[in-house]
N, C-alpha and C positions, 0 to 999 in steps of 0.2 A: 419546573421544580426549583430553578435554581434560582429565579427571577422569585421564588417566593421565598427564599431563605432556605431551605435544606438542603444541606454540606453536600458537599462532589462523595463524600467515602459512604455516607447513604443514599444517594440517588445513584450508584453504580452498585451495592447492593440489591437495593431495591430493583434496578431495569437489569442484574445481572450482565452488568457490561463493566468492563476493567475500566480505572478511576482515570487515568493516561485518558483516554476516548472520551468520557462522560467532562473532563476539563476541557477537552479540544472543543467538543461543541456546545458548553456552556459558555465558552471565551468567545465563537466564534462570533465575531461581527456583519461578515458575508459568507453567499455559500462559497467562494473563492475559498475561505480559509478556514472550508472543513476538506482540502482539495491537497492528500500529501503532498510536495516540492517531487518533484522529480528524483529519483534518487540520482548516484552515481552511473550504479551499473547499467541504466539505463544508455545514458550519454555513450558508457564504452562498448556496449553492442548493437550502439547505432549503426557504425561501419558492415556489421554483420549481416543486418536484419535482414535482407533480400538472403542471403545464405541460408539461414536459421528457417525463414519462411518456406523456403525449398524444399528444409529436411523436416520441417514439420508436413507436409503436403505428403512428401515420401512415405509416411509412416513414422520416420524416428523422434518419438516423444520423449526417451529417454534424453536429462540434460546432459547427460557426463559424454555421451558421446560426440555430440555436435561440438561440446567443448573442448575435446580434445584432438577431434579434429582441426579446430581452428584454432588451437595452440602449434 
């Protein structure tokens, strides 16, 4: 749609997808870069993840607990 002229705030109308999204993959160039970056929080509960996988195995899905655990 975009490729034939009508605007990102009517083609997010129209497919009912917020305008932020319907620019991401009308810009994108590759499928690489319809591919969020990694966030942060990622990175910081890389050390964890073997912990976190534990307690999710255990049953505890709740987030705030494993979090305060490992504060």
């Amino acid at each position: 749609m975009h490729d034939k002229g009508v605007a990102i705030d009517v083609i997010s109308k129209t497919l009912r997808m917020d305008g932020k999204a319907v620019r991401k993959y009308a810009h994108a160039t590759t499928v690489e870069g319809l591919f969020a970056p990694p966030r942060q929080s990622r990175k910081m509960l890389q050390p964890c993840a073997e912990y976190l996988n534990m307690r999710w195995q255990e049953g505890c899905t709740d987030s705030g607990r494993p979090f305060r655990e490992i504060q």
